[in-house]
N, C-alpha and C positions, 0 to 999 in steps of 0.2 A: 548018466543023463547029460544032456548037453547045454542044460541050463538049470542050475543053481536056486529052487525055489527059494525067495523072499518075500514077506510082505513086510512092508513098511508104510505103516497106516498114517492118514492123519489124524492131526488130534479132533479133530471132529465128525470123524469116521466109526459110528460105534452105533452102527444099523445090523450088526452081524450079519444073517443070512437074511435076514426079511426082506419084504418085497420082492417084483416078477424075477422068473427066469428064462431070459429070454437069448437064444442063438444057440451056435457052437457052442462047446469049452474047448478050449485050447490046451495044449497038448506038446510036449517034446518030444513023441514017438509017433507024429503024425510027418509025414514027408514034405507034404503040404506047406506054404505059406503060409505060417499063422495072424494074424492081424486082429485088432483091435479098434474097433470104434466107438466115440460118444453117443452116437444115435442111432436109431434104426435108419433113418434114410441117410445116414452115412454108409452104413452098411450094405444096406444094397446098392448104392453107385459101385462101392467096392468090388463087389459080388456080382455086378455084372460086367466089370472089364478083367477083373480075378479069376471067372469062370472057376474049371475044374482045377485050377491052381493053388487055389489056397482057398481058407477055410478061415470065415467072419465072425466074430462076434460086437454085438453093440453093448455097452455097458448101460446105458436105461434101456429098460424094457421098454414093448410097445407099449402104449397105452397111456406110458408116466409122462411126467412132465420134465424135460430136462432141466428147467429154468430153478428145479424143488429139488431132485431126486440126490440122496445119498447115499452110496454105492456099497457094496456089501464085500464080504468076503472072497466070496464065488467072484467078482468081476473083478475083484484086485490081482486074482490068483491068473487072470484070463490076461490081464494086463504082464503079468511077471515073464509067460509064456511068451509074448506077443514078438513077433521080427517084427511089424511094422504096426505104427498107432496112427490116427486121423482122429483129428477133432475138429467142431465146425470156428470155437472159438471167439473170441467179439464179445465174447462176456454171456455168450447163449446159454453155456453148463455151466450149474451150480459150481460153486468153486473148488467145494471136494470133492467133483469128476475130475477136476482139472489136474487139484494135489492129486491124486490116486494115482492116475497116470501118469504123471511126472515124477512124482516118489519108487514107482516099482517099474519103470522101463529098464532093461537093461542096460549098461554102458553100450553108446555106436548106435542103436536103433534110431531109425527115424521117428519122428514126433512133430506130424504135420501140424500144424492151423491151416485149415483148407479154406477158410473165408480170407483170410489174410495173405495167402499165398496164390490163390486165384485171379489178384489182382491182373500178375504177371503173364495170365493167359485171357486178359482182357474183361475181367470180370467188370460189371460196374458196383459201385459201391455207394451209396445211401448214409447220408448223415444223419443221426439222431437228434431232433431239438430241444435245445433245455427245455422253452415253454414251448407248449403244441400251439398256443396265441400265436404265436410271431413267425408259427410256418404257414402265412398266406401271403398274400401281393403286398408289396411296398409299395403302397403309391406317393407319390410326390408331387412336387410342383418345379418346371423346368423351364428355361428360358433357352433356346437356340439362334444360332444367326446372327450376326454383327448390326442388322438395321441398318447399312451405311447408306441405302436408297430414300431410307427418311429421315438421315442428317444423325442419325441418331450418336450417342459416346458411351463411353464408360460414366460418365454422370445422368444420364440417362434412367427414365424408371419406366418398367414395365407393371399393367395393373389388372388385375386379375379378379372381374366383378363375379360375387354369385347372385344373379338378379331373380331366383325364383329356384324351391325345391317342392316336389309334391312326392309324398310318400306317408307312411303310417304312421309316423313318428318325426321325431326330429333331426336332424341331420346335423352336426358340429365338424370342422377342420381345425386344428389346434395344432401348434408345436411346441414341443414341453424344452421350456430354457435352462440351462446350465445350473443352475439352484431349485428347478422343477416345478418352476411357476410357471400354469400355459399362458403361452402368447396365441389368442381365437382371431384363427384368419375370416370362418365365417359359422354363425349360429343362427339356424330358418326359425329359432323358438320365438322370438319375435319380430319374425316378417321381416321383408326387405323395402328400403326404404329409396326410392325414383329421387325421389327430391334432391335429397342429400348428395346425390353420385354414387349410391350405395358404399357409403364411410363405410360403414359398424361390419361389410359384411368383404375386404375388400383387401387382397393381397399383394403388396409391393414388390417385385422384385427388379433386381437390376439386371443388364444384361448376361448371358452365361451363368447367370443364378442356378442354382439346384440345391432343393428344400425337400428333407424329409419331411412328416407330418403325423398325428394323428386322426382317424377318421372316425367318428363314434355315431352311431344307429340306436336309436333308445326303444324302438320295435321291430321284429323281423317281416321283411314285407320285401317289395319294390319301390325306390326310390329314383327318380327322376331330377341330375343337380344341371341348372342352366347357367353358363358364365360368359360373361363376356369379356375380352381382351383391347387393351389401347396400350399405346407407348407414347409416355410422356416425355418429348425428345429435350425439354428444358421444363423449369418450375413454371415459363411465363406461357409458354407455348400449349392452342387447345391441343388436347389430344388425339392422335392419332387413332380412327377406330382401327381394330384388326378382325373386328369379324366374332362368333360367339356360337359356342357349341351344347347340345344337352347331353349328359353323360350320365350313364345308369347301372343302378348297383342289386345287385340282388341280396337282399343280405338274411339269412337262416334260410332260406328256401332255394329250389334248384333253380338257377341258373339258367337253364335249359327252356323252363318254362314261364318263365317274365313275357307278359301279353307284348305283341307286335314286336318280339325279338327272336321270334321259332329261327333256328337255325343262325343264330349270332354267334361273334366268336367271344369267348368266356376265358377271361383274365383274372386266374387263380394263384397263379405264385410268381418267383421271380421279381423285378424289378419294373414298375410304370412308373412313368410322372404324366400330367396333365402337361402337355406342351404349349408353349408359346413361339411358333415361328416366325420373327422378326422378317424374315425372307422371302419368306413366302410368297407372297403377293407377288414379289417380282417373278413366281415362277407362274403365276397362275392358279396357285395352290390353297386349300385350305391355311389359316394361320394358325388352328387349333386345333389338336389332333393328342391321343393318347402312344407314349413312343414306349414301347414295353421293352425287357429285357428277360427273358423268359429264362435262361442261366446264370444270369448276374454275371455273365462275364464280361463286360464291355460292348464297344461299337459293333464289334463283329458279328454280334445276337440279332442288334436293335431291330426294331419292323415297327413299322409306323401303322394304325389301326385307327379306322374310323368311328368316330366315337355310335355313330348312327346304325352301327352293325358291331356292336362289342357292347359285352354285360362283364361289369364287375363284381365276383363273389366277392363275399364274405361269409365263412363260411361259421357254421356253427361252433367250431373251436374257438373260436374269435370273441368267445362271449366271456365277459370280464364283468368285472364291478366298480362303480363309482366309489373312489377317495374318499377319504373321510375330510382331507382338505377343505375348506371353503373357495379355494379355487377352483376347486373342481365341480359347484355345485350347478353352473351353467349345463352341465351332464345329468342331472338329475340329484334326488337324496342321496346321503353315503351307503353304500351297500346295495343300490340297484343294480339291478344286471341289465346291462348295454352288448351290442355286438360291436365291437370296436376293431379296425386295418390299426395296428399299432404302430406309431415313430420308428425305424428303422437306422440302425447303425451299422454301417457295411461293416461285415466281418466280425458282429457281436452277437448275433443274433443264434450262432452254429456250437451247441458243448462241442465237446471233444472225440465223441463217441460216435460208431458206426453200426448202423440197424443190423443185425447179425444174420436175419433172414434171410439170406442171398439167395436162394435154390427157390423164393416161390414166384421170379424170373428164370424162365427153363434156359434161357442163354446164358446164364449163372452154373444153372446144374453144369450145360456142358463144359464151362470151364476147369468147375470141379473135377470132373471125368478126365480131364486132360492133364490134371497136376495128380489123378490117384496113377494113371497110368504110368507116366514119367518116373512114378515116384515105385509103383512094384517093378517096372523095369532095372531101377538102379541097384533094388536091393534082390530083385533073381533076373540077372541077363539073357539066361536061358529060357527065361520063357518072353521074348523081347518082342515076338514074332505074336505070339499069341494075347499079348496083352493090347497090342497093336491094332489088331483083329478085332478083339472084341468090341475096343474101345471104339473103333473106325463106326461099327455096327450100333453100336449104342447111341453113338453121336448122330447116327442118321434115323433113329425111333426117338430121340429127345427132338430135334430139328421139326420131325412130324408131329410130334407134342405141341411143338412151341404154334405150330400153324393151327393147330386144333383147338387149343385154350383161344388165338387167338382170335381165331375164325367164331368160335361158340358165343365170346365174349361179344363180341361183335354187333352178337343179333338181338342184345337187349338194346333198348331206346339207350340213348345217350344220358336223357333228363332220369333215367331209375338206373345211372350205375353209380349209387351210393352203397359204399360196403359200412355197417357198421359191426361190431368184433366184440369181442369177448377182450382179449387185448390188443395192441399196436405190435401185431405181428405181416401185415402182409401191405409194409409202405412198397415192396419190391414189384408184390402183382398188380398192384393198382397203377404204378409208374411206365410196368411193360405193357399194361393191357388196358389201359385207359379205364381205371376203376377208379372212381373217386374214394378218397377215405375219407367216411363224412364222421367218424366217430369209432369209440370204441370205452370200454367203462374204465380202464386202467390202462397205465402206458407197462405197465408190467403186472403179468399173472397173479406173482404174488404179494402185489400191491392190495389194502384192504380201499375199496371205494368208499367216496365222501359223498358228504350228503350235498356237495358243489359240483363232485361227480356224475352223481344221479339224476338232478335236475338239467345239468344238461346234457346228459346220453337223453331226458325225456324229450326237452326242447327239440334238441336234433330230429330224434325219429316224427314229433307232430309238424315241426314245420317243413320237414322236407316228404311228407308222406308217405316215408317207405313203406312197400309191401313185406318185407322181412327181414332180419338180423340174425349176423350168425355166427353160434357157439361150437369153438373148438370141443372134439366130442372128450375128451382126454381133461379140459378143464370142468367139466360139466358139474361135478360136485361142487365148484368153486364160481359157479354162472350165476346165483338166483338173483343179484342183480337186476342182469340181464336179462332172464325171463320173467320177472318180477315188469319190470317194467314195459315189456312184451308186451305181456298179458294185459297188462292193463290199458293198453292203449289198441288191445285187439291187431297186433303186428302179430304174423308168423315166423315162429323159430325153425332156423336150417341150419345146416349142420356146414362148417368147412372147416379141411384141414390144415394145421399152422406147424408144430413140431414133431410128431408122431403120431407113429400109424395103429392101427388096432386089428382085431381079427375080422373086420370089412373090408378095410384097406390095405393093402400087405407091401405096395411097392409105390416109389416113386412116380413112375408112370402113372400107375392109379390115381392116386394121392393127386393129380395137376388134371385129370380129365376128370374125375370126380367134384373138386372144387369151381372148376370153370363151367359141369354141368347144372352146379346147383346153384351157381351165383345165376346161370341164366334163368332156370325154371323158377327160382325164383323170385327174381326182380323182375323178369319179362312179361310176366302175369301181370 
């Protein structure tokens, strides 16, 4: 024999043969290229640039869950045989896939991470966020422009009126200080006051200022914030008006459909502040405007957007609870639930961790395709020609994919592409194909849901209307949640695929026109 059976188990490998059986077995008296995958849709990207060269198995069956499943006998044995292994990695397989694999490869084989190594063929990659709260828009408050037309200095104060809000609820701006007492730039709970110069409701800032904030909604609705800007070029000196804008939030409901804004553009993540252009005037311009940054990566993003044609989500994840503080009670009693845009700290906001789900963006899979190829190239040169081929071939039925999810996608309304999930597995299709992720019950499978959880996967679904949610078929014993709460609000359950396939779905291909035809038939309705 040409390779030396071992198993060398881990210690928490002690499922013996139970559970599916699912592929090849692998084999030392097979000519063939033997190979090893974590998943089934690892295995078929394999298995189609592999062709008649080598011969696949996945260590979870279809059907299971990789994020649970502990692997048996049979698939360590499959592992011991394997020339080449692939995993998706990123923390996707239980961890005794991982050992399993890693304990019984032989010395020299490869032992890909194909999520982590796909980088290098341009993959994009998705951070996971500690709180799902703090993955929407930062907005702020921003001063630009020197002033030096209206004499203005660096002692100088810019002033930031909110003279009127109408919406369902109340509306607070607050920024939480270094010992976590807020300092309230403005609260509509008790009206705004002419008289005064609107004190109580009224944000100072100096020139080149830039203020994170917090934003709190104590009902989900449409709300309407009116402000007005002057620059106070001295303490003795009237001020200067600059002009004053209305700017509007959608907060638990879509976005899409806030009255007299059909067709607006909708500022969901990334980086805004409320601007103050000191210059402006000298161009002719608005002095109040929303300057967004839609990658947080600086000036080279920014685009300036007019408040009168832009809706600010807030989106359901966003819903938090009032402090038990007595600071905080200007937000309501302790333990209410508000929809709150939370205080933003560049660069704290992001754990450490990246979404594993790369492949349910089809520009991902083909990435993947181009590090399996590279990778049986090095380890059979002889077949260099052919895996080439395949791979060429494959890349241009994934390409056609990618236009078909997108095109399909396409042709629901914009206001019903709310996906909500079983879990937080498809931040990547919503990113490629303009699908909102408006919820999901758990940020991981085998996470058990709270009764903080439930209430708001219900929130979600009533106030944004959805026509349906949908259960990975593979979790389905682990969904009643999910259809629990379905049910009761009369939503339709449909089915999309997140980690594995079953005896409906058998291939990757499938698996991406299958999920993008049922996100349309069913939200398009």
């Amino acid at each position: 024999m040409r390779r030396a059976l071992r198993l060398v188990l881990p210690a928490l490998l002690v499922t013996g043969l139970a559970g599916c059986v699912d592929g090849a077995v692998l084999s030392d008296h097979d000519a063939r290229l033997q190979v090893v995958t974590t998943t089934g849709i690892l295995r078929d990207l394999v298995g189609n640039v592999g062709g008649e060269r080598v011969v696949v198995s996945a260590l979870v069956p279809d059907g299971a869950d990789p994020h649970a499943y502990e692997p048996s006998l049979r698939d360590v044995r499959n592992v011991v045989y394997a020339d080449v292994a692939f995993s998706n990695y990123l923390l996707l397989e239980e961890q005794a896939v991982i050992k399993a694999l890693d304990a019984n490869l032989r010395d020299g084989v490869p032992n890909i991470s194909l999520a982590e190594g796909a980088v290098k063929y341009a993959a994009e990659i998705i951070p996971l966020v500690e709180d799902v709260a703090l993955d929407t828009i930062w907005l702020g408050m921003r001063v630009r422009g020197s002033g030096a037309a209206h004499g203005a200095n660096r002692a100088s104060d810019v002033l930031l009126h909110a003279t009127d809000v109408s919406g369902p609820g109340v509306l607070a701006a607050y920024l939480t200080e270094s010992f976590g007492n807020p300092a309230i730039y403005l609260n509509s709970a008790d009206g705004f006051d002419a008289a005064t110069g609107y004190r109580d409701d009224t944000a100072t800032l100096p020139p080149d200022a830039h203020t994170h904030m917090s934003w709190a909604f104590t009902e989900p609705g449409s709300y309407r914030l009116t402000l007005s800007a002057q620059l106070a070029v001295t303490p003795e000196a009237r001020p200067v008006p600059l002009g004053g804008q209305t700017f509007t939030f959608a907060v638990g409901v879509d976005p899409h459909s806030v009255p007299g804004m059909v067709g607006a553009d909708v500022l969901h993540g990334g980086h805004a502040d409320i601007t103050v252009d000191l210059d402006a005037a000298v161009r002719g311009e608005p002095a109040l405007y929303l300057l967004a940054d839609p990658h947080g990566s600086g000036d080279a993003h920014q685009r300036i957007h007019d408040p009168a044609r832009t809706v600010i989500e807030v989106p359901n994840k966003a819903l938090a609870q009032v402090p038990a503080d007595r600071a905080f009670r200007f937000l309501g009693r302790p333990g209410a639930q508000i929809h709150q845009l939370p205080q933003a700290v560049l660069g704290k906001h992001v754990h450490g961790e990246i979404d594993p789900h790369l492949w349910q963006n089809v520009r991902n899979a083909i990435s993947y395709v181009e590090l399996i190829r590279d990778t049986l190239t090095g380890v059979d040169p002889a077949g260099a020609a052919e895996y080439r081929d395949n791979a060429t071939a494959y890349i241009a039925e994934l390409e056609a994919l990618d236009r078909h999810v997108r095109d399909t996608i396409a042709q629901i309304p914009p206001g019903r592409r709310h996906l909500i999930t079983t879990h937080d597995a498809f931040g990547y299709l919503g990113a490629a194909y303009d699908v909102q992720i408006s919820g999901f019950v758990t940020p991981h499978p085998a996470a058990e849901p709270s009764l903080a959880d439930r209430r708001r996967l219900t929130e979600t679904i009533r106030n944004l209307r959805v026509p349906a949610v949908f259960l990975e078929p593979n979790l389905r014993s682990r969904s009643s949640t999910l259809t629990e709460v379905a049910e009761s609000l009369d939503v339709r359950v449909c089915d999309i695929y997140g980690d594995a396939f079953d005896d409906r779905v058998t291939s990757y291909v499938q698996m991406m026109r299958f999920n993008a035809q049922s996100l349309r038939d069913c939200l398009a309705r």
